[in-house]
N, C-alpha and C positions, 0 to 999 in steps of 0.2 A: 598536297596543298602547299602550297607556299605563300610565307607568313612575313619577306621583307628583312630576315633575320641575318646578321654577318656570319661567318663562315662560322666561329666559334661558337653561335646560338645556333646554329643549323646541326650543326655536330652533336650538341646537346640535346637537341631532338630528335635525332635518329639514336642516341642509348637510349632516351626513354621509351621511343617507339619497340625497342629490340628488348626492355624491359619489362615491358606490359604484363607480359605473362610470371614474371617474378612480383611485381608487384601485386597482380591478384593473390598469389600466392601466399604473399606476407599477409595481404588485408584479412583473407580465411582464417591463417593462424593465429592472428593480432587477438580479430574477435572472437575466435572459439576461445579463447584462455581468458580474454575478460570478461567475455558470458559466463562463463562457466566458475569463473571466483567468486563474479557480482551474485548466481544464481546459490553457490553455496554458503554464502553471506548469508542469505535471505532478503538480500537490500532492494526496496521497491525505486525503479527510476521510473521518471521521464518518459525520456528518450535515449536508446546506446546506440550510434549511427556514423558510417565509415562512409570514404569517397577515395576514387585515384581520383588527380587532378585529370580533367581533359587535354588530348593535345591543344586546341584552340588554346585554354586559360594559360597552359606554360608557356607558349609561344607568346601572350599576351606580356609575361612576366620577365622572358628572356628577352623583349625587346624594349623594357624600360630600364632589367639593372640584369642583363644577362651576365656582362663582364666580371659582376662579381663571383661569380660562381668558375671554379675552376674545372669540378668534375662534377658529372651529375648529382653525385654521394652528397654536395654540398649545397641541395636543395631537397632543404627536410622536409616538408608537407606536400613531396605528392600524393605519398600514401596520407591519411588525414586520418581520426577517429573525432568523433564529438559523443560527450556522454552528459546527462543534464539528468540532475538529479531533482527530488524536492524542496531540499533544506541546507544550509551552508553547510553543518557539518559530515555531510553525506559527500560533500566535494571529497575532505582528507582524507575519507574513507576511503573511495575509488582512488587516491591518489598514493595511497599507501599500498594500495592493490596492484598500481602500474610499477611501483617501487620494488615489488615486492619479483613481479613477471619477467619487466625487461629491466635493461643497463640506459640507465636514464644519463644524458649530458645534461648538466645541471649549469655546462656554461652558458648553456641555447637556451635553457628552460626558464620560463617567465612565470614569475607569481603575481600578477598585475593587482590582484587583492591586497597587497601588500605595499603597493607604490599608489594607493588611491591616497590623497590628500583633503585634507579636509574640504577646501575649495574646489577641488578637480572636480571634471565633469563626467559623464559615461559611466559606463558598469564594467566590472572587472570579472578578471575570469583566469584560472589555473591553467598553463601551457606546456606540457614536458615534450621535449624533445628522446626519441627513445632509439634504444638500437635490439634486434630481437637477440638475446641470449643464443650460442649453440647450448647451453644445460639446457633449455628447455625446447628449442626445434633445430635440427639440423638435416640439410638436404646435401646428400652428394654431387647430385647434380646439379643444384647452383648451391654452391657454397659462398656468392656474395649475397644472398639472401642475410647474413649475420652481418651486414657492413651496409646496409639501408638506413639510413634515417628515417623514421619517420613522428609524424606529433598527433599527441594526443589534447584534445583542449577537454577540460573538466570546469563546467558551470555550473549555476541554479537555474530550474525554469523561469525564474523572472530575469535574470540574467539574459535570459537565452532572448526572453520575450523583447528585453531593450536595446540589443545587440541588432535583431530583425527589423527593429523601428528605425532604428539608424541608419542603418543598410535602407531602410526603404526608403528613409525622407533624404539619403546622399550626405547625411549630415557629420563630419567627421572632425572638426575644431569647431574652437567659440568664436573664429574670425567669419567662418565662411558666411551667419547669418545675422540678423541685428539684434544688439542688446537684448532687446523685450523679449524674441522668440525664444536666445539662448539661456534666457533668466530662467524661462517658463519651463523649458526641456530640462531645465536642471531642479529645477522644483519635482516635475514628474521623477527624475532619476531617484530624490531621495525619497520619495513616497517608496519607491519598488526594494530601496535598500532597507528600509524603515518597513516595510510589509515584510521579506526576505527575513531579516534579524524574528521579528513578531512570530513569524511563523515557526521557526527554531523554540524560540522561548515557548511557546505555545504546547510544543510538542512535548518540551523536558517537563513543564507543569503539567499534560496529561499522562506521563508515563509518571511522574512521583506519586499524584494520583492511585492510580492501581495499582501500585507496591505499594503504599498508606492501607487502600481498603484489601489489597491483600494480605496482609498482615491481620486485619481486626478482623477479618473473615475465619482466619485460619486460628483465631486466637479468642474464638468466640465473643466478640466483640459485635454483636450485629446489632445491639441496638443503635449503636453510632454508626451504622453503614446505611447511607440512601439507596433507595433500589433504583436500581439502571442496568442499561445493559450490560454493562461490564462486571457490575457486583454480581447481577444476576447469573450470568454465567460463570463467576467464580464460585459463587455459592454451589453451581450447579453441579461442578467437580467433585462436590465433598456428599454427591448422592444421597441430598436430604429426602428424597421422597422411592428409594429402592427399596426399603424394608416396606411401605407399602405396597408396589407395584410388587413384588415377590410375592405376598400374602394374598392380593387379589388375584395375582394369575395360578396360584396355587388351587385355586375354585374350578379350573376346570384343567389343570395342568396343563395351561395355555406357555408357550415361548413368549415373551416380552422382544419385542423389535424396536431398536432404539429411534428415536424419533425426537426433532430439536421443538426442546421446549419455548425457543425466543417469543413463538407469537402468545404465551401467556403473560408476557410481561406487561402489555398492556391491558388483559383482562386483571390483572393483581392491580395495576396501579387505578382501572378504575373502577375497582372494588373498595379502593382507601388505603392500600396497603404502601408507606412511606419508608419501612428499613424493611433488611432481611429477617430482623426480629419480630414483626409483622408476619411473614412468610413462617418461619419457624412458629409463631402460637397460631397461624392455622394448619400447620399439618399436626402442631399438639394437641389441638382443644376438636377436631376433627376427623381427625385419622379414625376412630372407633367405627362413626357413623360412617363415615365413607365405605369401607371394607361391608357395611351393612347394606348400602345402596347397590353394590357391587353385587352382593349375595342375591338381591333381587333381579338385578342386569345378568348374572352370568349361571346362576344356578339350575335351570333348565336347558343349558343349551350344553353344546359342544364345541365351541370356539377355542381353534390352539393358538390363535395369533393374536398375541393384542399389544398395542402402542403403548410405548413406555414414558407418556403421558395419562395411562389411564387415572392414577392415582392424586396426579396433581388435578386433572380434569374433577372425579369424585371428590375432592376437597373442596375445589371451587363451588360445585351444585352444591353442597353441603350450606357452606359459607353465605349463600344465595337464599336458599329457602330458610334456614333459619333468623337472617335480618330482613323476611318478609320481601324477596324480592320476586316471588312468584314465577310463575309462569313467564312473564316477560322480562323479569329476570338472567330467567335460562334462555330465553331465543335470544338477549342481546349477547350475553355471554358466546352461545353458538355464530351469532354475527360478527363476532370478535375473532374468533379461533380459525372459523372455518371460511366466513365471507358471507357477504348476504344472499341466502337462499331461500325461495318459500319453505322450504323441506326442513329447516331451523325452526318452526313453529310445530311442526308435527312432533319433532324429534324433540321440543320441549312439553308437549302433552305426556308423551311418551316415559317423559322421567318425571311429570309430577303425576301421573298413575302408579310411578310405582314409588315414587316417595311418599305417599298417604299412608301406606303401611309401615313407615319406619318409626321408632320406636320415639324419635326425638322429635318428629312434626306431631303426635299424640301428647307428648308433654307442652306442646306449645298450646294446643287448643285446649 
């Protein structure tokens, strides 16, 4: 295809044509070592997303400012990476990770976060220019593969998101459109840097959060812990309710199969139960009678397998019929745990037959 290019842009486009297949090369390696960092981090992104430029788009580029370019080498973004994280400081992260892989040119690389001015307009965003290490890949058979440039750009998803809006309204100075529009585009800008910053902070106050209540959890502190998810399943670690489950599957020397206790959290909370010190005085003032209900549920049968909610489940019923909440009580409770099924009313007859014989609904009546 011919592109209109002078002899020194044409030349330039036959090494890239003759490069192609190095350049996929690089892009594989580029991203298996930053998957593979990002994934041992544990860091949740985005987006992590590579491109070789097209021949069409270079020839587009060597025919506005080809002449500056002397050898191919000295056009960095054929090979490209984009990585979009959630949170600002999840950029330095990944950006200490590219630090860390390849031999970054730090004369090419742009920290445009850093050149934003108070007045300025647009979203910013982290740009290394990189060259691949031979300590960490070397090919014999192209050994220019270590002599490619190429760039990595490191954003936030709102970043990415205003970058997109840009690119799609054409909109690239505060000349091209009038006052009002560029006043208004730059109001939106600081909305998304003012969300971006928010959501950062956001995150450092829910992480202080549960190092706070993991600490008074661990330190038996629970009447100052609210029940939630998070306390709850910390609480959960410290196996408040196994010394019951052991003692009831000991009744038919049943196996206990582990099973996530999450969906009782709204059965506790709409029972009334406000901390984990709540949760703690009913497996205390409960546990007896529970193991009793149990005696009734498992003492004729032969069941080896049973969920390692049985015990918090028998505390719950317990907790139920003794502030009077009957029968329908227990079907809401079962409509909680399990989902609305008619078979939740049967299965609540079925435990207040055999609750009339326990020793603690006779002292009530």
């Amino acid at each position: 295809m011919e592109y209109g290019l002078d002899l020194h842009g044409t030349m330039l486009l036959e090494d890239y044509r003759d490069r192609l297949p190095v350049y996929s090369l690089l892009q594989r390696v580029v991203m298996e070592n930053l998957g593979n960092m990002v994934k041992q981090a544990g860091l949740e992104l985005n987006a992590m997303e590579s491109r070789i430029k097209t021949e069409k788009s270079l020839a587009g580029k060597l025919a506005l400012k080809g002449a500056k370019y002397q050898t191919i080498n000295n056009i960095t973004d054929i090979f490209g990476a984009r990585i979009i994280t959630f949170y600002n400081e999840d950029v330095d992260r990944i950006a200490s990770m590219a630090e860390a892989l390849f031999d970054v040119d730090w004369n090419n690389s742009i920290d445009k976060r850093r050149m934003h001015q108070f007045n300025s307009f647009g979203y910013n965003s982290l740009h290394y220019i990189c060259r691949l290490p031979k300590s960490l890949y070397f090919n014999e058979e192209h050994p220019e593969l270590n002599e490619i440039p190429f760039e990595i750009q490191m954003r936030t998803a709102l970043q990415h998101v205003w970058s997109a809006i840009q690119h799609d309204i054409g909109y690239k100075t505060d000349v091209e459109i009038p006052f009002e529009y560029h006043r208004n585009l730059s109001r939106l800008a600081g909305l998304l840097e003012l969300a971006d910053n928010e959501f950062s902070r956001l995150r450092s106050d829910i992480a202080d959060y549960r190092r706070r209540m993991l600490g008074m959890v661990q330190s038996g502190k629970l009447e100052e812990v609210m029940l939630d998810g998070d306390t709850f399943h910390t609480f959960m670690d410290l196996l408040p309710f196994d010394k019951l489950n052991k003692k009831i599957a000991a009744i038919t020397n049943a196996e206990l199969q582990e099973a996530n206790p999450i969906r009782y959290l709204k059965l506790l909370r709409e029972m009334g139960m406000e901390t984990l010190a709540d949760v703690e005085k009913l497996i205390r003032e409960n546990s007896n009678d529970a193991y009793q209900l149990a005696l009734f549920q498992l003492g004729s049968t032969d069941i080896d397998i049973l969920s390692s909610n049985i015990g918090l489940q028998n505390l719950c019923i317990v907790q139920i019929l003794k502030t009077n909440g009957g029968k329908e009580g227990i079907k809401k409770m079962f409509d909680i745990i399990n989902g609305i099924t008619p078979h939740n009313e049967d299965m609540a007859q079925i435990i207040m037959d055999q609750a009339d014989k326990l020793s603690f609904m006779n002292k009530k009546s």
